[in-house]
C-alpha angles and dihedrals in degrees: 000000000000100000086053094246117120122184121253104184132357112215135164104275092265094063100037091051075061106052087046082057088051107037082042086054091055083059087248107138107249134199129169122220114211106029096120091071101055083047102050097036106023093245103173098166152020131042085310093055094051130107134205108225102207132194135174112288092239092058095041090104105052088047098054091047079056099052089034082058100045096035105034099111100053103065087070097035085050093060 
């Protein structure tokens, strides 16, 4: 990626308000990618509501073993 941010989760713009609270919290620099949609046509979900919650590469793996820790439950309760 050539500004250095890859995406961690993608999540409908509630939740990934959410995981930039929590991944901001952990002191990691968050943006979110698609907002603006959600925001300009009230997109709330679909592939059209989601949003791509971004963070440096260097910092991608510690992100994800943060999400992996808060979120690790729900994959399996999801199925």
């Amino acid at each position: 990626m050539p500004d250095g941010w890859v995406t961690v989760a993608v999540r409908e713009r509630v939740e990934a308000l959410m995981v930039q609270g929590l991944l901001a919290a952990a002191g990691l620099p968050v943006r979110l990618v698609g907002e603006a949609l959600w925001n300009i046509y009230g997109f709330h979900s679909g592939p059209m509501g989601q949003v791509q919650i971004q963070v440096p590469a260097e910092a991608a793996g510690q992100a994800r073993d943060i999400l992996a820790a808060r979120f690790q439950g729900e994959a399996a309760h999801d199925r």
